[in-house]
C-alpha positions as CSV (number, residue, x, y, z in Angstrom):
1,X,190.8,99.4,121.5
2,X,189.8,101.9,118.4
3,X,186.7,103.8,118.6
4,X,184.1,102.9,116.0
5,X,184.4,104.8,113.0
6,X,182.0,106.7,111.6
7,X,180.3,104.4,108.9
8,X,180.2,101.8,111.6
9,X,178.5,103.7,113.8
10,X,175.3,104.5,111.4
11,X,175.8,101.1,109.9
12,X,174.6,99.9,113.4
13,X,172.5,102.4,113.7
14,X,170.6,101.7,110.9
15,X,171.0,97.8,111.6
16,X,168.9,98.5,115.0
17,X,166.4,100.9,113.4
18,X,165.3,97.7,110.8
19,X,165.5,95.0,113.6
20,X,163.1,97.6,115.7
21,X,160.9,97.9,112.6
22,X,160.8,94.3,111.7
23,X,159.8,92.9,115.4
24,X,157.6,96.0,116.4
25,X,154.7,94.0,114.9
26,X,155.2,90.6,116.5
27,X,155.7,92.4,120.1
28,X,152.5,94.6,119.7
29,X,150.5,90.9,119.1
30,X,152.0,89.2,121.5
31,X,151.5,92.2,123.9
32,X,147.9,92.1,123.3
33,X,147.4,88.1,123.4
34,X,149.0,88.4,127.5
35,X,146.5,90.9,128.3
36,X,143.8,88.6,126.8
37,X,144.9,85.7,128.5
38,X,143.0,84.9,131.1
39,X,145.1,82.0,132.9
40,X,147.4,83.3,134.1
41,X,150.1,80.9,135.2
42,X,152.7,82.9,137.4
43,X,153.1,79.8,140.0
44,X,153.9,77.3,137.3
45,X,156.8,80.0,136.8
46,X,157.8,81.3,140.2
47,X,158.0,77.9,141.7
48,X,161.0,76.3,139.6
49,X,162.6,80.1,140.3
50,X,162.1,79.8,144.4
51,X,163.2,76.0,144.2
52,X,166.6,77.1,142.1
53,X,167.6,79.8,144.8
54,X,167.1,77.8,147.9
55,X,168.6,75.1,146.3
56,X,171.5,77.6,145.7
57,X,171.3,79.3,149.4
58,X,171.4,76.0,150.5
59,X,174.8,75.3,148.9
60,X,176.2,78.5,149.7
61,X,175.4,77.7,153.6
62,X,176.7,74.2,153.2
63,X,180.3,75.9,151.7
């Protein structure tokens, strides 16, 4: 495989730079409205997670 050339390389570069600049906003809001919130609902999220991997230990033992 060919390395990147050189105009590919700050084409990118610059392609990260404006996606950076253009979601920095919406991540700084969205930063402050979890620290606001003040349900926080970490089991509704960690139970379907603990469910999926015994679920999967269970298959792997059954195998």
């Amino acid at each position: 495989m060919d390395q990147m050339s050189t105009w590919e390389m700050l084409l990118l570069g610059a392609l990260v730079i404006l996606v950076l600049f253009w979601m920095g906003p919406g991540v700084k809001v969205m930063l402050e409205r979890s620290r606001q919130a003040e349900n926080r609902d970490w089991a509704g999220f960690l139970w379907p997670i603990a469910l999926v991997v015994l679920f999967v230990l269970l298959l792997i033992k059954l195998v």
